[in-house]
N, C-alpha and C positions, 0 to 999 in steps of 0.2 A: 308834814311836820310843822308844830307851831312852836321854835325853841324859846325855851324865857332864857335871854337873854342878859351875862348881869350887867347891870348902869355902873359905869365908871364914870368920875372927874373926867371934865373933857380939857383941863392946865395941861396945853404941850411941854412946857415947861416944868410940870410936875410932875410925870404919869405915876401918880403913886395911891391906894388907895389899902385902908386897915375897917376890920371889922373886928370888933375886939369883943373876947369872952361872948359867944355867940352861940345858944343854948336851941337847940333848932331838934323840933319833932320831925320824926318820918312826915307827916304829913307837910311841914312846911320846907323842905328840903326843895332845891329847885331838880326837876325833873332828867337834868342835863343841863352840862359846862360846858363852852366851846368859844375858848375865846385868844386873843392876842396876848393878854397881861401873862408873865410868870408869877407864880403862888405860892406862898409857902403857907400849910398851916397844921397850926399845933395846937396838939389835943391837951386840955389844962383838965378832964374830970370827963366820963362815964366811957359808953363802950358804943361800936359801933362797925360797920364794916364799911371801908372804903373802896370802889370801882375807879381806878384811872388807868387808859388806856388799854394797856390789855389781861391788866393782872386785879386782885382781888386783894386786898390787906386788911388784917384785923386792926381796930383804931381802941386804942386805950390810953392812960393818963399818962404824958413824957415822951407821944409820939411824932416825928416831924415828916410833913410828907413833902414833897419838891415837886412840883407841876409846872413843866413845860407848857409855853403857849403853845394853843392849839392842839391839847391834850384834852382826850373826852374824859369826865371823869364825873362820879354821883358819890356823895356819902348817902349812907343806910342806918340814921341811927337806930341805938339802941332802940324801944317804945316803954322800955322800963328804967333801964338807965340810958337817958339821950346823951351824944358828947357836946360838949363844952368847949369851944376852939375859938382862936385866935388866925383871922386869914390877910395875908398880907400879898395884897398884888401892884405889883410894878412891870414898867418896862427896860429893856435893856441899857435907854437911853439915860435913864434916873443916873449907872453907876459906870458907864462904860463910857471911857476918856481918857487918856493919853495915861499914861504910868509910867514910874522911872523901875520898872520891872517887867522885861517884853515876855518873862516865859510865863507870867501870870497872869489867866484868864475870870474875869469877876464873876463871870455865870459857866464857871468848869462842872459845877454842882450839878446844873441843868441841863449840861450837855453829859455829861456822865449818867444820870438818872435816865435819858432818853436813850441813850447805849446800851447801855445794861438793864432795860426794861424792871429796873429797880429804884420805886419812887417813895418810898418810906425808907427814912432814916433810924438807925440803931445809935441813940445819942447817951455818948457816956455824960457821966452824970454833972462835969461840971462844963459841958456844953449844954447840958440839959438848963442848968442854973444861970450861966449866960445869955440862953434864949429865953427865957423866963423875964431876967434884967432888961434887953433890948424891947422887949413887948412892952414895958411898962415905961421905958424913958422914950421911944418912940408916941405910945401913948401921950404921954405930959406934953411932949414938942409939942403934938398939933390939939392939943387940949387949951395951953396956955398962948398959941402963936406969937411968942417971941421975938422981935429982929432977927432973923437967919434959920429961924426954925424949920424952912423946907431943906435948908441945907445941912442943917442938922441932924434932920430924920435919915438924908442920904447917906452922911457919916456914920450912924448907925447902923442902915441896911448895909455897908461895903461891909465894916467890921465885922457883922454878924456874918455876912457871904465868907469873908476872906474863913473863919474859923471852920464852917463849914465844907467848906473845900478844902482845907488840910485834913478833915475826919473823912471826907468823903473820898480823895486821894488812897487813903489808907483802909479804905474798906475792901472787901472783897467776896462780896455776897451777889453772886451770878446767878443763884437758883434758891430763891430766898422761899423759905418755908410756907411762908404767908400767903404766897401766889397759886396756892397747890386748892384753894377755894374756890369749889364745884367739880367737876364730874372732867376727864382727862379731856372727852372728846371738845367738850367745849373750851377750854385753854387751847385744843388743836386748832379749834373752825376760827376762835379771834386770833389765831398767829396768821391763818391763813386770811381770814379777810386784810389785815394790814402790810402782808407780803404781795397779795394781788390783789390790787384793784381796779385791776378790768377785765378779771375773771368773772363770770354767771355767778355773783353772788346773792341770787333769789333764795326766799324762805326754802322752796322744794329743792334744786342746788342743794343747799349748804346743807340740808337736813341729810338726806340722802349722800352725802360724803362722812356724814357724820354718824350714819348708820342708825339712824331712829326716826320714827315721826315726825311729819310736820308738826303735829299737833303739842306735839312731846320737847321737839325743838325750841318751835315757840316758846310755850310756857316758860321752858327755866333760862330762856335767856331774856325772856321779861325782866323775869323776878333775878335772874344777875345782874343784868347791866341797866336796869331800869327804861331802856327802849326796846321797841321792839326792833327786829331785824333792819327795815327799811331804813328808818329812822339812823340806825346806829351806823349804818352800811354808806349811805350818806355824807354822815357828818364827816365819817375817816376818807372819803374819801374829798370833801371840801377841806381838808387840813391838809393833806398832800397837797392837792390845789392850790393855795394859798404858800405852803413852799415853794413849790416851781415858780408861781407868778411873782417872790421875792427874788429867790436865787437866778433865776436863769431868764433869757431872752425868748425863750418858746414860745410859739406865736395861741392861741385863746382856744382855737381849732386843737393842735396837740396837747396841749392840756388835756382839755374834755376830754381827748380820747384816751392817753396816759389814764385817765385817772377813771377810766370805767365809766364816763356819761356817752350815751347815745346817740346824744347830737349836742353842737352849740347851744341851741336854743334850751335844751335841757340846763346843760351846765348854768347858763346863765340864771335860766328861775330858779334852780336850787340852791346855787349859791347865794343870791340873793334872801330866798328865804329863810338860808341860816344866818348869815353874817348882816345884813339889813342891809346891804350895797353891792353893784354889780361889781364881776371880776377888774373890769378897766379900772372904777374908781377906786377898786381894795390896794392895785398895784401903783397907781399913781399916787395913792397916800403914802404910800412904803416908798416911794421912790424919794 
């Protein structure tokens, strides 16, 4: 696997990065996402289908979608009508600092979204015109860089977070219609690669649970998830990875094995060749 990887601003003190009104053919779409920043982005014009994680959503004009780091995910645009999107990546650190409010969390959105395996938003209409607003005075901040303009972008992103987490609070779409894109068995075989992974998740494996061909397998989980099996099987499980080596003291050995590599030495060149660094220096950065 050779990921394109995307180039983030390397400001610690910023981690913030906007791609604005971003008109992208199937052909230039990058191949796969797999990264640390959280995402948000909204669809300003055409059609398309979006892949994050484990579900499928249809992408049209007023849609927002929430992307958890370290969440695999591909747009598919249209090739007739391509979308037109606005993507906004930061890290935790941008808005998470002390509050005179302890029961409220600035990334509940994201942490909700990765719960309820539900990452496109249903936005009424004058959150819809609010996000609209923040895209464009976020824009002008770092257009005109002003005195205090990264602080201001930040004031921006929290407000924009805070509204969204009151809609997202209030939502209640467990089995959201959108995810029902493609055939049952393959919704089955991605719940089970991200429930086990250090279960035989080989092409013949997963095919064979799935009651069809290799050959048959392959194909339409190409053409879903835009990788092929290894590839995808892989990356979910260096994203687990990369949790444990954040949350927990587990030593590099149970990792790899936790998380379905075959040896140390495995773990290491594949992590490496998704993430560009070995598991030591991924945790030491995080630390």
């Amino acid at each position: 696997m050779n990921p394109v990887r995307k180039a983030f601003s390397n400001d610690p003190l910023f981690p913030f990065d906007f791609v604005y009104k971003d008109t992208k053919s199937p052909e230039r779409e990058l191949p796969d996402h797999l990264h640390d920043r959280y995402e948000f982005v909204y669809v300003h014009s055409g059609r398309g289908t979006f892949f994050i994680d484990q579900n499928f959503y249809d992408m049209e004009q007023g849609d927002l979608f929430i992307i958890p780091g370290n969440s695999i995910h591909r747009a598919f645009p249209d090739p007739v009508d391509p979308v037109t999107s606005t993507a906004v990546f930061f890290l935790p650190s941008l808005i998470t600092h002390e509050t005179i409010d302890d029961s409220y969390n600035g990334m509940r959105c994201f942490d909700l979204a990765r719960k309820r395996k539900q990452y496109k938003l249903e936005m009424v209409s004058r959150l819809k015109d609010q996000t609209e607003e923040t895209i464009e005075e976020i824009l002008l901040e770092l257009e005109l860089k002003k005195p205090g303009y990264r602080q201001a972008v930040s004031l921006h992103l929290q407000q924009w977070l805070l509204r969204i987490n009151r809609q997202t609070l209030s939502a209640q779409s467990d089995d959201p219609e959108d995810s029902r894109i493609g055939p049952l068995w393959m919704r089955e075989i991605l719940h089970y690669i991200a429930t086990h992974p250090n279960a035989d998740l080989g092409l013949s494996a997963l095919a064979r649970q799935a009651s069809v061909t290799g050959a048959h397998f392959s194909r339409v989980f190409k053409q879903l998830t835009g990788m092929n099996v290894t590839d995808y099987v892989n990356a979910k499980r260096i994203a687990q990875a990369k949790e444990l080596l954040f949350a927990t003291d587990d030593t590099m050995s149970l990792i790899a094995e936790s998380c379905g590599f075959e040896s140390l030495p495995h773990f290491h060149r594949i992590f490496k060749r998704i993430t560009g660094m070995t598991p030591g220096v991924y945790k030491r950065a995080k630390g």
